[in-house]
N, C-alpha and C positions, 0 to 999 in steps of 0.2 A: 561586537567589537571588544576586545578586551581591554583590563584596565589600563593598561600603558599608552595604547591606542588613543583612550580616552583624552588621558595626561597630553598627550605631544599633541594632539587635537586641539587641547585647549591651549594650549602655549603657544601652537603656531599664529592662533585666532588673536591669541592677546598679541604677538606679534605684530599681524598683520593691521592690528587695531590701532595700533601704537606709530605704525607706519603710514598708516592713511592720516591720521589726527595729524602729525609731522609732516605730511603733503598740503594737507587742508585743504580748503579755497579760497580767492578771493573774494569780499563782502557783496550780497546781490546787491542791487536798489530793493531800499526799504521798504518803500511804497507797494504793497499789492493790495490787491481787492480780495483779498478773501475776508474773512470775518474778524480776521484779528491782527491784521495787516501784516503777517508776517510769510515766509515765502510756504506754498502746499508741500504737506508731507509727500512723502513714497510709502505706500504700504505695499510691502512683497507679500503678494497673495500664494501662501503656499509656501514662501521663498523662491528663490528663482525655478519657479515651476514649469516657465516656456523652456526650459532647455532638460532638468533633473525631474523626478519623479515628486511629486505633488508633498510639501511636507516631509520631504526627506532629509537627514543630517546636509547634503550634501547640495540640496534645494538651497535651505538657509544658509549655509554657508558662504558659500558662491553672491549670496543674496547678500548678506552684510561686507563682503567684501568689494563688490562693485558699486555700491548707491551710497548716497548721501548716507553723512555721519546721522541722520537722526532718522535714521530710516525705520520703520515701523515693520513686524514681520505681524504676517497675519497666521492665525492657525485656528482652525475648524474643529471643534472642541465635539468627540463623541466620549461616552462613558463608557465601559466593560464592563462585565457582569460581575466585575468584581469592585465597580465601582471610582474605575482609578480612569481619569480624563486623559485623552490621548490627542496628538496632532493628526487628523484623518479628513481630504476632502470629502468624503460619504459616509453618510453611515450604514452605507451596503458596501462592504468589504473589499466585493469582490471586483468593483469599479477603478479601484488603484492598487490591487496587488495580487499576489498569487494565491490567495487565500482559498479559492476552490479548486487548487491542485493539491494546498497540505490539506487541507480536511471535505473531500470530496461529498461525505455525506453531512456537512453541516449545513447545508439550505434550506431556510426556513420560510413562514409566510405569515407576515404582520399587515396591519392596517397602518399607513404611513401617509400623512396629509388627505385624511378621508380617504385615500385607496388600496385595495390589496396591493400588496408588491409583495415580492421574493427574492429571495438574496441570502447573503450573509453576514450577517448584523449583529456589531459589535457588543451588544446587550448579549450576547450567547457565547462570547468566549472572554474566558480571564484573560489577565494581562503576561500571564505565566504559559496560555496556548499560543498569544501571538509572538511569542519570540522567534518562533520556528517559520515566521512571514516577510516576508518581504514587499517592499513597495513597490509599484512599476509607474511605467509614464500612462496617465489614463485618458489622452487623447488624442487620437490613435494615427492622427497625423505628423506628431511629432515624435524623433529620434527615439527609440525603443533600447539605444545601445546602452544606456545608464541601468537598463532593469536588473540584468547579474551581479552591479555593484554591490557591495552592503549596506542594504536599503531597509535597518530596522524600522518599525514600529516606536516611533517617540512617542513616549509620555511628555508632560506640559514641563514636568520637573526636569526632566532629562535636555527637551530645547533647551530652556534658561538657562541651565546650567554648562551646557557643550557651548552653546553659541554665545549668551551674555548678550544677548539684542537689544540695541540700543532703545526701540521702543516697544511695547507687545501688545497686540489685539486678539482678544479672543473672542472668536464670534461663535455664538451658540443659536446653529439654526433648525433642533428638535428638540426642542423643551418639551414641547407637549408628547412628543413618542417616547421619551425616555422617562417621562412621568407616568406614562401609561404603564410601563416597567418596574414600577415602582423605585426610578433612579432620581434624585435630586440635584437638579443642574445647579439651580442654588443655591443649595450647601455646599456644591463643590465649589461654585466662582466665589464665593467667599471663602472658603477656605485659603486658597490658591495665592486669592487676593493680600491674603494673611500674610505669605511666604515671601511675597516678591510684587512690585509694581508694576500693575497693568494699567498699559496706557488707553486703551481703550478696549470697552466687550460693546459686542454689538448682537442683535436676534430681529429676526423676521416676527417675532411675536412679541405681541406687546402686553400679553400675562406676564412674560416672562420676567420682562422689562423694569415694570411694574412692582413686581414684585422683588429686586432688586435696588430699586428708585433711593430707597432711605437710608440704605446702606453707601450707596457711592453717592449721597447730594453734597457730599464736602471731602475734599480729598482730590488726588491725582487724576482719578480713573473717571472717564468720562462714560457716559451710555449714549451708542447709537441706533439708532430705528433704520432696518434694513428694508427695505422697498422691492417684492419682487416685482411680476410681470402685473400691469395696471390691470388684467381683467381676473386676477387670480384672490383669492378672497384670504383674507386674514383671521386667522384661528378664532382670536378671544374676540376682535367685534361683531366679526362676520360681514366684514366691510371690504369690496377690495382694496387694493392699493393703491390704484388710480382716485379712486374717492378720497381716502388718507391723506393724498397730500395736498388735496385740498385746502386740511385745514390741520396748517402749520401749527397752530395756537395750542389745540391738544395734545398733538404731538410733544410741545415744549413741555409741558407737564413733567414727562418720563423720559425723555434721551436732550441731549446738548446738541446732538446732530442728527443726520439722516445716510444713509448710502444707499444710492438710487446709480441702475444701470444708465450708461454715457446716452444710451439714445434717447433718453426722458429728456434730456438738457439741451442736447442737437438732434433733433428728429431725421431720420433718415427715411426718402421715399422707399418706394417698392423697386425705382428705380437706379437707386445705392446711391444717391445723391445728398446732397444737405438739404433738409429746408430752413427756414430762419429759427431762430432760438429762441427761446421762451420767458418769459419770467423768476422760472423755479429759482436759482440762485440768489436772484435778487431780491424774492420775496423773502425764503430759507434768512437770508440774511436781516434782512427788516425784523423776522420775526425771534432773532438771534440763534440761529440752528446753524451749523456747519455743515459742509454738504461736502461728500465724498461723493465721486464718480467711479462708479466699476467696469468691469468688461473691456481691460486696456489688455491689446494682445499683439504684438507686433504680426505674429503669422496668423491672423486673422484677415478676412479682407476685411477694406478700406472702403468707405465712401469714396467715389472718386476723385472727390473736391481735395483730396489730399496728395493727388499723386503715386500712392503707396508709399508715403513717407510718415512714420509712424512720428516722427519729431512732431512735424506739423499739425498731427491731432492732438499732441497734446498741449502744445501750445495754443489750440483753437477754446480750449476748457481752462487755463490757466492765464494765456498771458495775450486779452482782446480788448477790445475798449471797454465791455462792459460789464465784466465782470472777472473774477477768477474763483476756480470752486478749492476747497480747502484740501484736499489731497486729491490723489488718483489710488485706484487699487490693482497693481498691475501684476503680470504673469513676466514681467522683462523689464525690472526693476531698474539695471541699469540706463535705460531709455529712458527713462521718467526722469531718473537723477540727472543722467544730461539735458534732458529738454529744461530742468528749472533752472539748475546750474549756470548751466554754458551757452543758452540758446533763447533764452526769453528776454525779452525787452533789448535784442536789436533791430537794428534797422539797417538798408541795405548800404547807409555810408558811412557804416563803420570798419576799422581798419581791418584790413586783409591781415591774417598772422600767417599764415601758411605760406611760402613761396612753391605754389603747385600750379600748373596751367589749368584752368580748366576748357577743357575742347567737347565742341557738341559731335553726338553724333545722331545724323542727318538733320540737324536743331534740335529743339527742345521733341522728339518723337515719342516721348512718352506721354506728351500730352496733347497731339495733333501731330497729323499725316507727314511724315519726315519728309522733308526738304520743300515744304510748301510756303509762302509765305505764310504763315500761322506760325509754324512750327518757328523757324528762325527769328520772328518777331519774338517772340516767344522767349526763346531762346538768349534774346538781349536784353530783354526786360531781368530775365534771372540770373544777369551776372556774368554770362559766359565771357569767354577771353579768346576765342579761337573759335569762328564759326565753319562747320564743315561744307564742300559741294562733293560728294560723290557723282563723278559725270559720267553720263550717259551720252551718248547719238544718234541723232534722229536718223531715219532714210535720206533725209536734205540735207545732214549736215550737220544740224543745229544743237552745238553741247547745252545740255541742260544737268541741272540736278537730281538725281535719282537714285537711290541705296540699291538698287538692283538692276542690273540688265532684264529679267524676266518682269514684263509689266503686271504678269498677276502675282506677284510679290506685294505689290506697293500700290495697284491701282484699281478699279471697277471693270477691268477691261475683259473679265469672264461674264461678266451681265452683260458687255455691248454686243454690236454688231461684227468688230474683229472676232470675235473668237473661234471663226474659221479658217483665222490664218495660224492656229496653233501647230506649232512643229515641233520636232524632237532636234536637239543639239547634241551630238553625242561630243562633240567639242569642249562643251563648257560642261557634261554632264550636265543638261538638263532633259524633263520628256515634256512633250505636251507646251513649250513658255509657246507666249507671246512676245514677240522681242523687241527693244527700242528701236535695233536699226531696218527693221520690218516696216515701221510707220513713221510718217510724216511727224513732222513738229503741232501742223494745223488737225491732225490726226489725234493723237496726243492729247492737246488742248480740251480735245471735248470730250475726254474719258473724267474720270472722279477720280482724285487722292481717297487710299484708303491705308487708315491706322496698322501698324504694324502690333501684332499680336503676339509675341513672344513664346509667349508662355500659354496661350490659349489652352495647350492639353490638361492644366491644373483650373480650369476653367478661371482663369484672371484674363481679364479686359483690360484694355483703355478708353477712358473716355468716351463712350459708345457716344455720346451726344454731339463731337465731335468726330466721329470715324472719318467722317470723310468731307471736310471742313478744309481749305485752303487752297489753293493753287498755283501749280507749279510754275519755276523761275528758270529762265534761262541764267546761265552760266552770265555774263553780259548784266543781266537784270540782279543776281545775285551780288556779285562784286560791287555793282552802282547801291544797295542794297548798304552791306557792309562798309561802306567806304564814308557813308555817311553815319553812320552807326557808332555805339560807344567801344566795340571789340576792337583789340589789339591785332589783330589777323586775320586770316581766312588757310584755311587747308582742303587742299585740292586733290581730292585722291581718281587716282585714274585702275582704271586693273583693267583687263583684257583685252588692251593696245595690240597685242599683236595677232591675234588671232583677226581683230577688227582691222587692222591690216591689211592681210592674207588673204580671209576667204571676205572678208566684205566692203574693200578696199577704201575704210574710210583713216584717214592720219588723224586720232584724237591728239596727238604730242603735239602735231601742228595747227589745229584748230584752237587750242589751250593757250598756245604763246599765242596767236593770233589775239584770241578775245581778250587777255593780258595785255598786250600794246595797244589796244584800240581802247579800252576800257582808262588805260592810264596806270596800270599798274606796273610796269616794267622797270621804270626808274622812282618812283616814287619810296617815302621813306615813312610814310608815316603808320602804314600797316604794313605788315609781316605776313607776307605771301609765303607757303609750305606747301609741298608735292608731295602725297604720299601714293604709295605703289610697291605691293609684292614684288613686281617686275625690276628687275635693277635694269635693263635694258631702258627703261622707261625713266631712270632718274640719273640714268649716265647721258640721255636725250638732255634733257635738263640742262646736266650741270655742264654741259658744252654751248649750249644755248642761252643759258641767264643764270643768276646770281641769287635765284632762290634759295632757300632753306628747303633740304631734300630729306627728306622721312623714309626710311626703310620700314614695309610692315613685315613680321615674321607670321603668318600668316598659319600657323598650327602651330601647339605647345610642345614647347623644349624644355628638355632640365638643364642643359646648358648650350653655350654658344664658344667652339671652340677658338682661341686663339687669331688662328689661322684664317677663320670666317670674319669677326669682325675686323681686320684688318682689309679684308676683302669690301668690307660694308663699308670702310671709311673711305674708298677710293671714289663711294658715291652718293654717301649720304652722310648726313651730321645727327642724324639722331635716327630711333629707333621704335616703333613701336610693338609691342609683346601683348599679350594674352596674360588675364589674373593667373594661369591656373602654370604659366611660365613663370610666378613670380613665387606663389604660393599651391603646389600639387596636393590633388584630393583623393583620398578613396572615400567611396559613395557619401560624396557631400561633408567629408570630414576632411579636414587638412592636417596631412600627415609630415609634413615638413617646410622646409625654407629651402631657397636655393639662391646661388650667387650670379644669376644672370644679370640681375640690375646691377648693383656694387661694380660687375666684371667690365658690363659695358662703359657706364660711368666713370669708370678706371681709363678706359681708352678715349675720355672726352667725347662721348656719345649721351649726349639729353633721351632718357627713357618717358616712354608716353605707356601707358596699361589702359588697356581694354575687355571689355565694356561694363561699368558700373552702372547697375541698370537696383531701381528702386524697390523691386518685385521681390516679397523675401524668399521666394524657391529660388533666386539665383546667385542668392549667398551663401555658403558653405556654413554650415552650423555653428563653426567657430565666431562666427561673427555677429551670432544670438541674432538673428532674422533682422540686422537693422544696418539699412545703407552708411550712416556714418560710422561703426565701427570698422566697416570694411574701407571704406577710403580712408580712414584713419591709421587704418593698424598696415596698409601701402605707403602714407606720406610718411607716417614718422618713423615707422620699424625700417623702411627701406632710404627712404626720401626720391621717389620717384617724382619724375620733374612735370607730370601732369598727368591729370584723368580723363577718359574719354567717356563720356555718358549720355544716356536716353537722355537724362532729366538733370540740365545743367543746375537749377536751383538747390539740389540735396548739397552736390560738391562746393558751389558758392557761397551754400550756408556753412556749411562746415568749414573754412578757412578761416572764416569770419569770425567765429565762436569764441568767446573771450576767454572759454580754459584755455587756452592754445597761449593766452600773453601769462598766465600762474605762473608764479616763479619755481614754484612746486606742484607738480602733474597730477592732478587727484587719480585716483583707479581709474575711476569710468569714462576717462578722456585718454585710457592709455592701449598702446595695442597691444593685440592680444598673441598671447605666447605661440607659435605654432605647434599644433601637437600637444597641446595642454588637454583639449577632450578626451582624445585618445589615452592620455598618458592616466586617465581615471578608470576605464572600461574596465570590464572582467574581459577575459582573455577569448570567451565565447564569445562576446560582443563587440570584437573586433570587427572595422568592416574588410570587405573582402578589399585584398591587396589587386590594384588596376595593374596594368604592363605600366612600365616605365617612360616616361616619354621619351622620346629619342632626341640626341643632342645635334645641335643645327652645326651643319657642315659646308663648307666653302662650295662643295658641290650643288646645293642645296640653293646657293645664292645664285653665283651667277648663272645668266641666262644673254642669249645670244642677241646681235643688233637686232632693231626692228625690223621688218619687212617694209622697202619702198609702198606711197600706195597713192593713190591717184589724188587731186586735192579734190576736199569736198566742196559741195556743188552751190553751198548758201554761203556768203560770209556768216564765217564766226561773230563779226559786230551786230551782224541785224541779231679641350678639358685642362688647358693647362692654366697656369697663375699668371694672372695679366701682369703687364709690365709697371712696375715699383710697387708701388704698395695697395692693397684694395681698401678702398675707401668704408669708413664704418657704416653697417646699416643705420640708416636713420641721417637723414642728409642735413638735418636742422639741428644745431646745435641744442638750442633750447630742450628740445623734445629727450634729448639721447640718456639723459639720468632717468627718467621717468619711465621711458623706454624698459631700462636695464632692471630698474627696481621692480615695475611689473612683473617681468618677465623671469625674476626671483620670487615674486610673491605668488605667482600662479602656478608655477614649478614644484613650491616647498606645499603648496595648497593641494596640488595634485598626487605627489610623496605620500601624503597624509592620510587623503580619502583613499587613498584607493586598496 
């Protein structure tokens, strides 16, 4: 990068520095359990490594601009053969960068932790060969599009001086291979030390350690004792690791603390479960040692005990009855800075800030069988506002809850004895279902709920211990259900009324109001009955029939909804519901712009609802660094969309909850994200590829004709232009709309910069 590059790099930083200090936060509770009672650092491992190439300008950057003002960068300290210490997660090369494309014949073969390895290793090229290098992403499931950026090669002098990091850790984990080299770790970390304040060095060895001990036992710089795998042996005792920490006592000797992988502290089965926790913390602390946890990864999987909600792991290490450990060393910095921030030490009666619905969908389904009594218990316990029935019908009649007409969707019924009534629909496009209106209600009954699996082809699960745990609710048992419940509504969505009409003559519009007036919901006032339905046929049935609140779904993504059409949609519904990628459009998992569907409709006095926020990070777009609340975050305030629909109602009720949301000033990491800010850094090769456009929803598109007469069922139901005046500003919440704006400059002039 050149020197001017440099200059406006750092000026934007001291900028953007100057701008977050002027947001702040406000004061946590004082009280934690960590060792010095005050709230756990953030150490960005790498810098923001889960998104940017490992230690790259553009890692740390992004990394001091999103987290807490005392945020800690980590950097992996290798030496060159010229002696000069550089930021590098290996010290084989060729694991985070293109190094064996510029020097194809530089592969060599050293003794590295007792074993031969091969590679290309930094002891064999000056700091004058690596200029011609570049860094890449070096794990291989994440985004690759940063690797054509300009991803030099940092020296230690070069971070501190570009970034100016509020805190620096340098961990040095081959002392002993680069001694064998005759390179001196420690002459360099005290030199270094000389220059500039390290907040903390840390080494897997404890020669190293050691041999540093006298030099940093007074002063800022602390020494930590890294901890690898318990059955892996440690250089200078010849002890493994597991044995070490043992005994805390020696350890205090030579480091103030220790960093030990998360699952030392939360053991996870074979099964990806939790089992109970252990003492280490609390001894660590008895024995006055601070304890870092590592291995924080948002696109990592999860124990399932979490949900896949990366918040909640780190609050299970930080903020529990019995203990809290002294930092996290994470790959997605900003997640860590909100889980201490904005999300630790509430409780679930604290005040709502967000005015957003949250609505389930099929209940709580990402943590048991959607629409079973599990699921919807579930579901209430976490907050929800709007519990969903998608209904179904039996052979008999009987509406029930179920997120699919086809039962091997949602149920065990490929293992039963139906699965000879499998048939093909070329109707509904289906081959091969089993269908609800094929079977009996008492049919039904004696099949299994089974978990819905989303994402199965990335191999993520739900809850396997639960797959198929609850049991279904008639529509009737549902309502009775909810009605005693703490949720504000229920929404009733119906789809393929009229084909169930037609060819299989059952009226679900009339079975609906049926179990409504029988159940006691028709005049009553104190829940919020809603109809949602693709079919407008179906919700102009409705709104001649009752005084519901009627939901249009848009049932495939638009970049816009013409004029002409939502004036059509208001003749029979009051609100609206849309798809993320109608709110926010992607190429391949990168969101490449904004669009005015929400604002447009909300312009027409139409409540927009977005679907489906689902906690799994493959089904958030990059932009939103693999974590559910930035995604519901950067919909509520960037747009102010008036509710979310989701697997896992607990993410979205935490997050309204969140006490950045009452700041009077919006720190970064609680703010949403720019659209098109990733893209707007890429090299031009690493563009992703441009998708078709979506098509804009058209009045032809909506309406659909009456229903088709059909016999009564045989059980009772009991047993592109400019919207008119002004478009409302993105971001519906006042509070939010500065915070918004300043972001959305500060990630803009950030992106300017790098790229």
């Amino acid at each position: 990068m050149p020197p001017t590059m440099w200059v406006l790099s750092l000026l934007c930083f001291q900028f953007l520095l100057l701008l977050f200090c002027l947001l702040g936060s406000a004061d946590l509770p004082t009280k934690w359990q960590t060792l010095t009672g005050k709230a756990p650092l953030v150490v960005a491992r790498g810098g923001f490594s889960g998104i940017f190439p490992d230690s790259s300008l553009n890692a740390y950057f992004v990394a001091v601009q999103t987290g807490l003002q005392d945020l800690v960068l980590w950097c992996d300290v290798q030496l060159t053969k010229d002696g000069i210490g550089i930021c590098f997660p290996d010290v084989r090369l060729e694991n985070a960068s293109d190094i064996d494309l510029v020097y194809p014949k530089g592969r060599n073969t050293y003794v590295l932790n007792g074993a031969s390895a091969q590679g290309w290793f930094s002891v064999d090229f000056n700091l004058k060969d690596l200029e011609r290098v570049n860094m890449k992403q070096r794990i291989y499931s994440r985004a690759p599009n940063f690797d054509s950026s300009p991803n030099q090669i940092l020296t230690i002098e070069d971070m501190v001086t570009q970034i100016r990091p509020p805190g620096l850790w340098l961990s040095v984990p081959h002392d002993a291979f680069f001694s064998q080299h005759n390179q001196s770790m420690r002459s360099f970390i005290i030199s270094v030390s000389k220059k500039t304040i390290v907040s903390y060095i840390s080494s897997p060895e404890v020669g190293f350690l050691k041999s540093v001990a006298s030099r940093f036992r007074r002063g800022p710089t602390k020494l930590v004792f890294q901890l690898l795998g318990p059955d892996e042996v440690e250089p200078t005792t010849n002890q493994t690791y597991g044995a070490l920490l043992t005994n805390f006592t020696f350890i205090k000797t030579f480091a103030a603390g220790i960093v030990i992988p998360k699952y030392y502290i939360l053991p996870v089965d074979n099964s990806l479960y939790l089992q109970d926790s252990n003492t280490i913390v609390l001894d660590a602390h008895a024995a006055g040692l601070q304890v870092f946890a590592s291995n924080f990864a948002n696109d990592a999987i999860l124990p399932y005990n979490y949900s896949y909600d990366p918040v909640s792991e780190y609050l299970s290490f930080i903020d529990n009855s019995k203990f809290s450990v002294d930092g996290v060393l994470s790959d997605f910095p900003i997640t860590a800075s909100a889980s201490i921030d904005c999300y630790a030490h509430m409780s679930k009666n604290d005040n709502v800030k967000a005015n957003v619905l949250v609505i389930s969908n099929e209940g709580a389904s990402g943590d048991f069988p959607g629409c079973t009594d599990r699921a919807y218990q579930k579901a209430v316990s976490d907050g929800v506002d709007i519990l969903d029935c998608p209904i179904q019908i039996t052979n008999d009649g009987i509406p029930f809850c179920l997120g699919s007409i086809n039962l091997r969707d949602r149920t065990t019924v490929a293992q039963s004895d139906y699965i000879g009534r499998a048939t093909d629909n070329p109707d509904l496009s289906i081959e091969k279902g089993i269908f609800t209106y094929n079977l009996t209600w008492s049919e039904i009954q004696s099949l299994q709920p089974a978990i819905s699996n989303p994402y199965s082809n990335f191999s993520m699960f739900r809850n396997p211990k639960a797959k198929n745990d609850g049991k279904f609710m008639q529509l009737s048992d549902f309502l009775a259900f909810a009605n005693t419940s703490s949720v504000s509504g229920v929404i009733i969505s119906i789809e393929n009324a009229a084909y169930l009409a037609e060819k299989q003559g059952l009226g679900v519009t009339d079975v609906v109001l049926d179990t409504l007036s029988k159940v006691g919901f028709n005049n009553q006032t104190g829940k919020k009955v809603m109809i949602r339905s693709s079919d407008s046929a179906v919700l102009s049935e409705f709104k001649s029939r009752s005084k519901y609140e009627l939901v249009y779904l848009v049932d495939e993504d638009v970049r816009d909804i013409l004029n002409s059409t939502i004036l059509e949609i208001k003749k029979f519904a009051s609100s609206v519901v849309v798809s993320k990628k109608s709110v926010f459009p992607t190429d391949n998992a990168f969101v490449t712009h904004d669009t005015i569907v929400v604002p447009k409709l909300q312009a027409y006095n139409l409540s927009v609802y977005v679907q489906f926020f689902r906690n799994e990070f493959v089904s958030q777009p990059w932009d939103f660094f693999s974590d559910p609340y930035v995604e519901v975050n950067s919909h509520v305030s960037y747009y102010g969309i008036n509710g979310v629909i989701t697997d896992f109602p607990a993410t979205a009720a935490k997050y309204r909850r969140n006490r950045c949301l009452a700041y009077k000033n919006m720190p970064l990491y609680m703010s949403p994200v720019m659209p098109g800010s990733l893209i707007a850094i890429m090299a031009k090769q690493d563009l992703p590829p441009a998708e078709a456009p979506n098509p804009a929803l058209t009045a032809d598109s909506v309406v659909e004709p009456p229903l088709p007469p059909t016999r009564l069922p045989i059980t009772s139901a009991g047993d592109g232009s400019t919207a008119p005046g002004s478009v409302p500003p993105k971001g519906g919440q006042p509070t939010l709309a500065a915070s918004t704006m300043l972001c959305a400059i500060a990630l803009l002039l950030a992106a300017s910069v790098l790229c």
